[in-house]
DRENVOKE-763955 format. One record per atom (N, C-alpha, C): residue in three letters; x, y, z. Coordinates in steps of 0.1 Angstrom, whole numbers, plus 5000, padded with zeros to 4 digits. Example, Ala and Ser with C-alpha at 12.3 -4.5 7.8 and 13.67 -1.06 7.14 Angstrom:
ALA513249435078ALA512349555078ALA513249675078SER512849785071SER513749895071SER512950005079
END
This chain:
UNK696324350384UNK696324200384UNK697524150391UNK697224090399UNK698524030408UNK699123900398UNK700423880398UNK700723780392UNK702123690399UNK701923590400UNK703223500409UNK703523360400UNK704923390395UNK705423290383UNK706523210390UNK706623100390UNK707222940395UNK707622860380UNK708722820385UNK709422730378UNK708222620368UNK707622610358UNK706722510361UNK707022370359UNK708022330360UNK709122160366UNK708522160377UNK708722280389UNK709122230406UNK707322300406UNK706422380397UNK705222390405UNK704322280397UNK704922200391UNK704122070383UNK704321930391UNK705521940401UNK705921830413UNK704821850425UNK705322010425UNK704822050443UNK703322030441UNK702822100431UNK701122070430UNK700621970423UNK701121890420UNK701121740412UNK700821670425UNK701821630431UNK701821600446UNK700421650456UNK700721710459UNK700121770465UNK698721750468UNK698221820453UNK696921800452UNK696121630446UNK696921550442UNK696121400440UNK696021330455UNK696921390460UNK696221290474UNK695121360475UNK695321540481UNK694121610483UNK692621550474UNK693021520462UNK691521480452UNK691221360459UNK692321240464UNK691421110469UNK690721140480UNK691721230487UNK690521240501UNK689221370502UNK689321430486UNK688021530491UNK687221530475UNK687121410474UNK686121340460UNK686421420449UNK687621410437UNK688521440431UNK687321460422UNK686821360416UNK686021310406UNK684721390408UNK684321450415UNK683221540420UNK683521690415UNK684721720426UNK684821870428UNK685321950416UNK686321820406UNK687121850397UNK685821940385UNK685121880386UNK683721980378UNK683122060382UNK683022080396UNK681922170403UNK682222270398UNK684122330401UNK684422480402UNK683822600405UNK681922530404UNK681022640409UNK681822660417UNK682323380396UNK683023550403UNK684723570414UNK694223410504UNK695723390505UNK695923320495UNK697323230490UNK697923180478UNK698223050489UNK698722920483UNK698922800490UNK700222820495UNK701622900491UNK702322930492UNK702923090490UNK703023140499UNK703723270497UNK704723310489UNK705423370481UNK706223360468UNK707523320476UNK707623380486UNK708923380497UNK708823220498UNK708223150499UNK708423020505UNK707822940497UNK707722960483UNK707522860472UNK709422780473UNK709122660468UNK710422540466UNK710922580455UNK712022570459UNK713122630449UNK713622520444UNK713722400447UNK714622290445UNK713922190443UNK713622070438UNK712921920437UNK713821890448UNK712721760457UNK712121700468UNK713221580459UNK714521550463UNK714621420455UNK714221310464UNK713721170455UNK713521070463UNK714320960458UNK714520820466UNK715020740460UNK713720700451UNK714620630440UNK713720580429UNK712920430437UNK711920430428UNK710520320433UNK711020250424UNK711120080433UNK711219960422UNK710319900424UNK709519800415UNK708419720416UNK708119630432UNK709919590429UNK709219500440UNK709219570458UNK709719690455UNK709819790469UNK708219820474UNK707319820462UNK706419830460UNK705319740469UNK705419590470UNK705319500477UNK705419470489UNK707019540493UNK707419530503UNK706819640517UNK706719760506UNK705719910512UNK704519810516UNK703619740510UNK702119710512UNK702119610525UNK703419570525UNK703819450540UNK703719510550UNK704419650549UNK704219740562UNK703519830563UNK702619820553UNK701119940554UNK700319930569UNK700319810574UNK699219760580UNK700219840595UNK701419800597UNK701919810608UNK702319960610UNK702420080600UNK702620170601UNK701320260602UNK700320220601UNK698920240605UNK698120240613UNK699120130619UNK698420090635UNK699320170645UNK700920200644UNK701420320652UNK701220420644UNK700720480640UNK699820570634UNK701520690635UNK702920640629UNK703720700631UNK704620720613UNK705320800609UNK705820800597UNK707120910596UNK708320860594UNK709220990592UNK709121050579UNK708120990567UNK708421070559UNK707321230557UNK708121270552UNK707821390549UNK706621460540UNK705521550543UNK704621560540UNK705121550520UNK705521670511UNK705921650502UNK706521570496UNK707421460502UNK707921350499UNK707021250497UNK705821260504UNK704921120506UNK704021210488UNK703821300490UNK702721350480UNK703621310462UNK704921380462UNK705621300454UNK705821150448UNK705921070459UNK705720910460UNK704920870453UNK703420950458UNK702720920451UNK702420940437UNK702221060433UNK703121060414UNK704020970407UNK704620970418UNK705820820410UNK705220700408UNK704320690419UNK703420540420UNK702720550408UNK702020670406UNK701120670393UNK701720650382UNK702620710378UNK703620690366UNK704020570366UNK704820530375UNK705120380372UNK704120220373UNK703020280375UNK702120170381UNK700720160376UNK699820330372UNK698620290369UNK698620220355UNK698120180350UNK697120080335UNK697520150326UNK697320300324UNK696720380312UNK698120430310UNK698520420303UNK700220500294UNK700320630294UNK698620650288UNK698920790278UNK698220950284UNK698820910302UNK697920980313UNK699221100311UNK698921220306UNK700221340307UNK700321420318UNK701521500319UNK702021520333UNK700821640332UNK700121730322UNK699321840324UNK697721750327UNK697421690322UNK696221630329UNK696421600343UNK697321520348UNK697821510361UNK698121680369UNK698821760363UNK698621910372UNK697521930371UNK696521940362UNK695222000363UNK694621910372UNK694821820372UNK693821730381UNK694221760399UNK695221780398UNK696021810412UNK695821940420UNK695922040407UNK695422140411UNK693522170415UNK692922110404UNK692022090413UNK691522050424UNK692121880423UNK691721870440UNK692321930449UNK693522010449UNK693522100459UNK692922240462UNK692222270449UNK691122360456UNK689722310464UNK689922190454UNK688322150462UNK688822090478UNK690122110481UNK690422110499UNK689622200510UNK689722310496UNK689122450504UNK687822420508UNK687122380499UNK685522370503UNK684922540501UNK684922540492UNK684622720486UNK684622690470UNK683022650467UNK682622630452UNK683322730443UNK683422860447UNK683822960439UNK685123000436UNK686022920447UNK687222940440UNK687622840431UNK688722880418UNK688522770411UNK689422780401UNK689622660392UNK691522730382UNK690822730371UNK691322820364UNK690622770347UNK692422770342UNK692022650329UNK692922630322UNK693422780314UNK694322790302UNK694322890297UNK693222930289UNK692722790281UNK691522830273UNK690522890283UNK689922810295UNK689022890301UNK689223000305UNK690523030307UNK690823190314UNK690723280299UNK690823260290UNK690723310278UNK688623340275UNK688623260276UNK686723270276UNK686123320281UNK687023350300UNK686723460305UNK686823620303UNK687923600301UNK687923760296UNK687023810284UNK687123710279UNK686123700259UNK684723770265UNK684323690273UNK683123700282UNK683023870290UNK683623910299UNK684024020305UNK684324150294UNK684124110283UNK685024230272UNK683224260265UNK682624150268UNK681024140259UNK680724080248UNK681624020240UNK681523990227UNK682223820229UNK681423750223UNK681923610221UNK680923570209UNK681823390203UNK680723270195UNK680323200208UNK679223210202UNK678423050214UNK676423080207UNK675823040215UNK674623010208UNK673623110218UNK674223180226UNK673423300232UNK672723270245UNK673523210253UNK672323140265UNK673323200278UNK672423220291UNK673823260299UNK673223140310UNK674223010317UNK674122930322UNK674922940334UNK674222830346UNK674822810357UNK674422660361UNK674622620372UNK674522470375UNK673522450386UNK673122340388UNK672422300395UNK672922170403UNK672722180413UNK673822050420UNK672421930431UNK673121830427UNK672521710431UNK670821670420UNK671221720411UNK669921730397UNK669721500394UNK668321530397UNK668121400396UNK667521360380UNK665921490379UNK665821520367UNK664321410370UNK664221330353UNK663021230355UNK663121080366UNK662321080373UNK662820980380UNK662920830371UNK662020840357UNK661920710349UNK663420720346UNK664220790346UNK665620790338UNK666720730347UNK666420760364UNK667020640372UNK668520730375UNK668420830370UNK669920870377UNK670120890389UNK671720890388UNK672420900400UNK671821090405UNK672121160418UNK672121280418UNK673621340417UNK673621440401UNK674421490397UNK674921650395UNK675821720399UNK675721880394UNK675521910377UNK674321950370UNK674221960360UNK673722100354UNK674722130344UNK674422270338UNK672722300334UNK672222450340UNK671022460336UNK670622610327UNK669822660319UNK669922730305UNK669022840320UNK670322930323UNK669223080333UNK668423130325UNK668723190314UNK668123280302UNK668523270291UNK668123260276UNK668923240269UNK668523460263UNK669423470256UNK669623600255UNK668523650241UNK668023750244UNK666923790231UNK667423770218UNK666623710209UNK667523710196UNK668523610194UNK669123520203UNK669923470200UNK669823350194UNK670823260192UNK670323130186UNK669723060192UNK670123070206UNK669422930216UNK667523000221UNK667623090218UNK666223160217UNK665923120207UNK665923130192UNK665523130185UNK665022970179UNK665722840187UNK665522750182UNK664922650193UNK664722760200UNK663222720210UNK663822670229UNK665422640229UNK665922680244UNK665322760254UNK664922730268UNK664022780270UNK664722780292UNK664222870293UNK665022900309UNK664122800317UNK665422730326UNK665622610335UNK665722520326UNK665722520315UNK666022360306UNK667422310314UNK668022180313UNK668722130321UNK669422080308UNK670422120306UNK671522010297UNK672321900301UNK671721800296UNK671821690297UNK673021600287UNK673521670277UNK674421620264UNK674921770256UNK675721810258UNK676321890246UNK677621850238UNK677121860223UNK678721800217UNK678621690214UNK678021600223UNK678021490224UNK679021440240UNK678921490248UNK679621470260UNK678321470269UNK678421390277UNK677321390285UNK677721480303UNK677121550304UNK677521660313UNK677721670326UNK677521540332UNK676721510345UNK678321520354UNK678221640364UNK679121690374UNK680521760359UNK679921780351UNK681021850339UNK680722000348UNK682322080349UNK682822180350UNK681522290341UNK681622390347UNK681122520338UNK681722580328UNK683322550331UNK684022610321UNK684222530311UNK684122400315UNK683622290304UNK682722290298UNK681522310303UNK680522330291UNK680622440281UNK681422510287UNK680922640280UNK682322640265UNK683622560269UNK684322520259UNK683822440251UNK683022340250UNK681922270240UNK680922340231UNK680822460244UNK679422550237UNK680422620226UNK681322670230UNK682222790219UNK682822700206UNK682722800196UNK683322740184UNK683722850174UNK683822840163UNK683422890152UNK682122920146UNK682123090140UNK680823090142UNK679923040125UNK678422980127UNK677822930117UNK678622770119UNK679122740126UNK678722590133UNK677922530140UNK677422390137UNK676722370145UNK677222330158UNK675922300169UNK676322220182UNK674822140182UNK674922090190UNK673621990194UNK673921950203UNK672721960209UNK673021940226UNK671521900229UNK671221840243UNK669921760245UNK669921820257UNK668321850261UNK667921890271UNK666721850278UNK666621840290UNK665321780299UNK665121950301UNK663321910300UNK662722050303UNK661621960314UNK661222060326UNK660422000333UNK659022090333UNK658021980330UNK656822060330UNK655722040342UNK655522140354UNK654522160362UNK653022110356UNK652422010365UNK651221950360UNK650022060370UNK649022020364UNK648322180369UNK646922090377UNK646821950374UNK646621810384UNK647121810395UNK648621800391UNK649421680404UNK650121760402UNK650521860412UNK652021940415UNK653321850416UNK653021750424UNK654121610432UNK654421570420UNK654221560410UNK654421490397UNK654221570381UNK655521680383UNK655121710367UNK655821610358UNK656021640344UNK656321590333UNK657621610328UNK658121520320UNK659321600322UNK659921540306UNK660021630296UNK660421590282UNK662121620278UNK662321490273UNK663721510269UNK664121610251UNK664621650251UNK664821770239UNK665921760230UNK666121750219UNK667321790213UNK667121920203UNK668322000204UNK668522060195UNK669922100186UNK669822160175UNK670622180169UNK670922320163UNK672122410171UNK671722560166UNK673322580159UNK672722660153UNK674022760146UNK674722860158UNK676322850157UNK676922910165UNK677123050159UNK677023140165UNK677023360160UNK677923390173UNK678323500165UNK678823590171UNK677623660177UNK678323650194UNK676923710202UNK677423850209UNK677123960206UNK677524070213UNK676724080221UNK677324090236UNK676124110245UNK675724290251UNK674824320249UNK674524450258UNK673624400270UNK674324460282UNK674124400293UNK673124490302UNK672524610291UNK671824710293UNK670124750288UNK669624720291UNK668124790279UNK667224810287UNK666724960281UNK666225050285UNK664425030278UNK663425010280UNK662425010278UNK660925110284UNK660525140277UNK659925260281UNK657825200283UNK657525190296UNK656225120298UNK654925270300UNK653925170301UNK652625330303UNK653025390315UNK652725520315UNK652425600319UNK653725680330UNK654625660317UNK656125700321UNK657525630329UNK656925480330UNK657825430340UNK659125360334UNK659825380332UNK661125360325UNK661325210336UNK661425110322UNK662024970327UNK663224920320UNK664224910335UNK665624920328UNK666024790331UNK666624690324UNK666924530320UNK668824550326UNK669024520337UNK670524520338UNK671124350338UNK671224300328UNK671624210325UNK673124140334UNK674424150330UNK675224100340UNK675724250341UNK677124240350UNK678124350352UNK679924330345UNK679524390333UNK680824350327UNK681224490321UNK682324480315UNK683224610312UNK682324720306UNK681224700297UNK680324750292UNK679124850301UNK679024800314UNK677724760320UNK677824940327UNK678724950329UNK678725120339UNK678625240327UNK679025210313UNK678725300300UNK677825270300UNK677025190295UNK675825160289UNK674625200298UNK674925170312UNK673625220327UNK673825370329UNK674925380327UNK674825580326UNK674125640316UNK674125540303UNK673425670295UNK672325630297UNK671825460300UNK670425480306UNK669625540318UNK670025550325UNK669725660338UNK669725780333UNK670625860323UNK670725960322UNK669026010310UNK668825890302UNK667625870293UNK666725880303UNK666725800315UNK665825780326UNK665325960332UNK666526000335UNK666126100342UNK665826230332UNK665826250318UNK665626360310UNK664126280309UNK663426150306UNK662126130300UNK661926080288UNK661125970282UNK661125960271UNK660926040263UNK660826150265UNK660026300258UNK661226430255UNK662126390270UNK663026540268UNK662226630278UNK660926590283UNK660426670290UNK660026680307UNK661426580310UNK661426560326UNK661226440329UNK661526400343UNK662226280341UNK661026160346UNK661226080343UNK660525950344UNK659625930353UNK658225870356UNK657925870365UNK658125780377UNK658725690373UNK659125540383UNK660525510371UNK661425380383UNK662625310375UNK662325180381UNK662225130374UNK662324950377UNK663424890371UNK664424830379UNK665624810377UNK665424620380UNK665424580363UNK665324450364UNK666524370364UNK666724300378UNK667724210380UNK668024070379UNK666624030373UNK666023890373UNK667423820368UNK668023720371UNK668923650365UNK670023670361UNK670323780368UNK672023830367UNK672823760371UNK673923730371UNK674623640376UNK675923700387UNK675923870380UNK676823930387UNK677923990380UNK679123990383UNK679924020372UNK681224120383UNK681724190377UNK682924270381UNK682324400394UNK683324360403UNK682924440419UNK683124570412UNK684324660409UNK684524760402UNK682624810396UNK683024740388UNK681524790378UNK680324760387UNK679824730397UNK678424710404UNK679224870414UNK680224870417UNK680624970425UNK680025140419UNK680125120411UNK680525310396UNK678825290394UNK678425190392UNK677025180387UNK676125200398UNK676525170414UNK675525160427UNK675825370431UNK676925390426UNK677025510428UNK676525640419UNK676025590407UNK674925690404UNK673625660413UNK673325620420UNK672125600423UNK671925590438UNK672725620445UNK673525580466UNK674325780460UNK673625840471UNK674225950469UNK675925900481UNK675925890491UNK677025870499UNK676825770507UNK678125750510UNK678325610521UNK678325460518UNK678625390520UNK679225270519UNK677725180509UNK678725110492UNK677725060492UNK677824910493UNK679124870498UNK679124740505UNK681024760514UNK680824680519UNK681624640532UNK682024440527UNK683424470525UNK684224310525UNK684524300539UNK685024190540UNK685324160551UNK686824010548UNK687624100550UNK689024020546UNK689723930554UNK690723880544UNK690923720555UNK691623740566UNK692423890568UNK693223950581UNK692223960589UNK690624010585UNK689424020597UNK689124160597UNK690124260584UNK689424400586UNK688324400578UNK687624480580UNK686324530572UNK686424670566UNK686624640551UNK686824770547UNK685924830536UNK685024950542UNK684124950534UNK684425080516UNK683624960508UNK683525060492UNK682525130493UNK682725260491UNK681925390494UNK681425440482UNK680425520480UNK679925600470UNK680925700464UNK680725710452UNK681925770450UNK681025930444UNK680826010452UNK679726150454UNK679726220439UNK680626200434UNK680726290421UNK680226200406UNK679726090408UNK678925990402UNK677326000405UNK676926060415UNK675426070418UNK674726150409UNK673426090404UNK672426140394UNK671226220401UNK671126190411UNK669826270421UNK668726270413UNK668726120411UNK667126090412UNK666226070419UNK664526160417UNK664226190425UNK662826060419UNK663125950422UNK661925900414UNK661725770421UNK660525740423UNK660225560426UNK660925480419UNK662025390429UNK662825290420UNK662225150431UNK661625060419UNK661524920420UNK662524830416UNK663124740424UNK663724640421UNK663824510415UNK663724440406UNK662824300402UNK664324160409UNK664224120410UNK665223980415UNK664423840417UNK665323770413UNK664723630412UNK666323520418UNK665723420422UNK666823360424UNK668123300418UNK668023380406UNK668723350398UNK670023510396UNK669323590406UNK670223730408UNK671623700420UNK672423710413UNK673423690423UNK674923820424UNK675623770433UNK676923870435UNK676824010430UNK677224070419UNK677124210423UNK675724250420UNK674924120413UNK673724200415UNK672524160430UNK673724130438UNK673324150450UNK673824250459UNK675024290452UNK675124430458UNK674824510458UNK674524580448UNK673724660441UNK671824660449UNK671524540447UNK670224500454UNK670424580470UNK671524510479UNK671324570487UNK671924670489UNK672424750482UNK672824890485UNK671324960488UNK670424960473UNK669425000471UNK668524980487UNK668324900486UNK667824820501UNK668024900512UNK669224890520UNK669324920530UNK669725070533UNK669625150520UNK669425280519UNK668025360516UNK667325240515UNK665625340511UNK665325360502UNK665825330490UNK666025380481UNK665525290469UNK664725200471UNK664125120463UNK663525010472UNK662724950463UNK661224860473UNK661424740468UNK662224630469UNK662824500462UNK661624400461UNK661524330446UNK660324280444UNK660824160437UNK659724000440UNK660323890437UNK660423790444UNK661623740440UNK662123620451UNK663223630456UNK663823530464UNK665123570473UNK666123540460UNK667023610464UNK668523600456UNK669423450454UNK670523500448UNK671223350452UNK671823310465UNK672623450466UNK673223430481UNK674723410481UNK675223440469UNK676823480470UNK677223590473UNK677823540485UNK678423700492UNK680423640490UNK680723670486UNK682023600485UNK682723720474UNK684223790472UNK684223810462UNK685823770456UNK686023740448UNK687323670442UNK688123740431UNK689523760434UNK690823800425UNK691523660417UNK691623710406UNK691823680395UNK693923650399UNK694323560401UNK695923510397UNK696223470386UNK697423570379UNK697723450368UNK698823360369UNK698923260359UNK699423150365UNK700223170351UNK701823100352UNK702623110344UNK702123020329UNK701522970329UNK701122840317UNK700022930309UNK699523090313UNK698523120310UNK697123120314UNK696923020325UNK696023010333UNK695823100342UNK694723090350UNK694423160366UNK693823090376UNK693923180388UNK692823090398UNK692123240404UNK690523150400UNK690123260408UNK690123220424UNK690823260430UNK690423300443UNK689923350456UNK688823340463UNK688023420475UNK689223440482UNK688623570483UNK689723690494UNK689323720501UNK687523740500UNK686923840510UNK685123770507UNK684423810516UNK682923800518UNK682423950521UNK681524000515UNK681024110518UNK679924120523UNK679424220530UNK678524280536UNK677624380529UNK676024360533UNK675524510525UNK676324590534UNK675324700531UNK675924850540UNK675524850553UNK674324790555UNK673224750569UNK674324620579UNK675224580572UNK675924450576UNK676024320577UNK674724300568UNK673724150568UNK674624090560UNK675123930563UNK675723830558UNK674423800550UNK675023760533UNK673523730530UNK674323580522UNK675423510527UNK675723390522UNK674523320525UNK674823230509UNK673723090513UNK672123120516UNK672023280519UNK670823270518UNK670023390511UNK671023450506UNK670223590499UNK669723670504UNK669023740493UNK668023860503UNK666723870497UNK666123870509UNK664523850503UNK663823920501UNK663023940491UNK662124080487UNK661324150497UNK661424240497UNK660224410498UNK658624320497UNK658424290489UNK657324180484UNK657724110475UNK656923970482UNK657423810473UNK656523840461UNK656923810450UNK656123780440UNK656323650431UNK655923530432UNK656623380426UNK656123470406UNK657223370402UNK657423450385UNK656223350377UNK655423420372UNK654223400364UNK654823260349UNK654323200341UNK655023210330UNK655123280318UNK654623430320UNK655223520314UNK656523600321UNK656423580330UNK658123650338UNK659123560334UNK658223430331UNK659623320321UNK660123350311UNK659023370303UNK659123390292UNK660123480279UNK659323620289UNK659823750287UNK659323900294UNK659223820310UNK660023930319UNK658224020325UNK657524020313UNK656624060311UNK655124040321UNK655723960331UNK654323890341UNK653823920352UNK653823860363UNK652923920371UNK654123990382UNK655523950383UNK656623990389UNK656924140385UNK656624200375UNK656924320361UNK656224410368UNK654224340368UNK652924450368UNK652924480382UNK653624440394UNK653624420408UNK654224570409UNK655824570403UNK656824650401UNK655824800397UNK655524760386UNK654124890378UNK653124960389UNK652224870396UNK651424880405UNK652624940421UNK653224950419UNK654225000434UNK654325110428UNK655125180415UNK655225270413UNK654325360411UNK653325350408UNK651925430403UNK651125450418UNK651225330428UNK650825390443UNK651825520446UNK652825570445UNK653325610448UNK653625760444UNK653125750434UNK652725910429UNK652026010433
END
């Protein structure tokens, strides 16, 4: 883990500065939520010293607005990029309405809008708390109500409701067993209110700090579910929801192994987290002895419906039991080399068996790598729908205050070389998801998978 520690007086100026002009001019109030897996300064050339300015008096203030117009029109100015970004901090302190605005809402806000400069949804700061949630998350074990969520951007929703178009958190899956399963949460519900905060263009890592608590508390949260009319396609229904669940301790296994007729081992790979390369080895390894002990499996259907992705490392250890050699993705770095992650040969299981793929558009990053390792080695027949289409992958900084940024370093490539940003990768055969593949997995997306493997024997 790389780490680069700054004064935080002169990095609460530099990026205070900095980044509030950046938010006026790249819709602060937008991106500061989106956050929708180089550094601004090189450590050599971070500021060592405060930018001093003369102090701002009211009526200087006046006198600045006299010559706005004329210093606009020769489109000329000696002051200094950081000088001017400072100024403006001073202006806010001394001038906006609200008193009780602190210099850490102001960094955070700063620091935001200067990622959202980038224009790269995925890079992004979490506070300490969120950088703490992440790891909570990545270790397997958290309180929350069991649901794994992502966003939906420009979400209008019912048109009787008259909203604006907003980025709003939507329920991918909620997890077997869990509370938000059990109290009837249901995949693509759109959350509309959690907490009582209304969500609309709210951060991810904000929802998800609302969702977390103490566990055997409640939360209540409201949700728009949209219902397909079997009439009028152009017009389904669309019912508003509330509920109220008990918060648990959710341990996730990001693994399960299910055994279908006539020997075909159906393996559930949920995300890729610390857990995910133990838990897929002993299932492959179950895979390949038999539900019996008596030889190995006759098909693998490796369900990726709704992954979200998770840790490069771990899609890497996990693509290599199953990719005997050679590259099972290729980044492509900001210097412009391409350096490819290889199989790593003494991890291969040499299975000799029909593997189907299941993916939905809700499959993303490493479980798109993984997808197309499989892919563009032969080695499995991809079934479904197209992916999400994050080809991007991002290092973890930490930040002196306890925070991080995730930052894109690199975009990767399958092994074949296909950019699949923004547009994924499209199935072997399309199969649209039944509503029992909604449900539980179980539908006509599943029997397709069943039906490939059993031709094949």
């Amino acid at each position: 883990m790389k780490q680069f520690h700054i004064n935080p007086y002169w990095a609460t100026r530099l990026m205070l500065g900095l980044a509030i002009v950046l938010a006026f001019g790249a819709g602060y109030g937008f991106r500061a939520q989106v956050n929708e897996s180089g550094r601004w300064l090189p450590p050599s050339n971070r500021l060592s010293a405060y930018l001093s300015l003369p102090d701002h008096k009211p009526e200087q203030l006046f006198a600045a607005t006299a010559n706005a117009g004329q210093m606009a029109a020769t489109g000329k100015s000696d002051v200094q990029p950081y000088a001017l970004l400072d100024e403006v901090r001073r202006d806010i302190e001394e001038n906006f309405y609200k008193r009780d605005v602190t210099e850490k809402q102001l960094t955070y806000g700063a620091i935001r809008g200067m990622l959202a400069s980038l224009d790269d949804r995925f890079t992004r700061f979490m506070t300490p708390e969120d950088y703490q949630e992440f790891q909570i998350k990545n270790e397997g074990e958290f309180v929350g109500i069991g649901a794994r969520i992502s966003t939906v951007e420009k979400y209008v929703g019912d048109p009787a409701a008259h909203r604006l178009p907003t980025t709003r958190p939507v329920i991918v899956s909620p997890i077997d067993g869990g509370p938000a399963e059990t109290a009837g949460v249901q995949t693509d519900d759109v959350l509309l209110n959690v907490a009582g905060h209304d969500t609309a263009n709210m951060s991810l890592d904000t929802v998800v700090s609302y969702i977390r608590g103490k566990s055997g508390t409640p939360l209540n949260i409201t949700v728009e579910r949209k219902t397909p009319s079997s009439t009028d396609a152009e017009h389904p229904t669309f019912q508003t929801l509330k509920f109220t669940i008990i918060r648990e301790v959710i341990e996730v296994h990001p693994v399960h192994l299910n055994w279908l007729p006539k020997g075909i081992a159906w393996l559930q790979l949920d995300e890729f987290n610390k857990k995910s390369d133990e838990e897929m080895t002993k299932a492959l390894n179950a895979v390949k002895n038999g539900s019996d002990g008596n030889g190995p499996a006759k098909g693998l259907i490796i369900d990726m419906r709704n992954n979200p992705g998770g840790l490069l490392d771990s899609v890497v250890a996990i693509a290599s039991r199953l990719v005997p050699s050679g590259p099972i993705v290729f980044t492509h770095e900001r210097t412009g080399e391409m350096r490819a992650m290889n199989a790593q040969k003494n991890r291969y299981l040499g299975l000799k068996i029909p593997i189907v793929v299941l993916v939905n558009n809700y499959s993303a990053s490493a479980a798109e790598i993984l997808t197309g390792a499989l892919k563009d080695n032969n080695l499995a027949t991809i079934v479904g729908e197209h992916t999400y289409g994050k080809a991007s992958v991002q290092v973890l900084l930490d930040l002196s205050d306890g925070g991080a940024l995730a930052i894109t370093t690199a975009h990767y490539l399958t092994p074949a070389k296909h950019d699949i940003s923004n547009k994924g990768i499209a199935p072997d055969v399309a199969v649209k998801a039944s509503d029992a593949d909604k449900s539980d997995g179980r539908g006509d997306q599943l029997h397709k998978a069943m039906a490939i493997i059993a031709s094949a024997e």
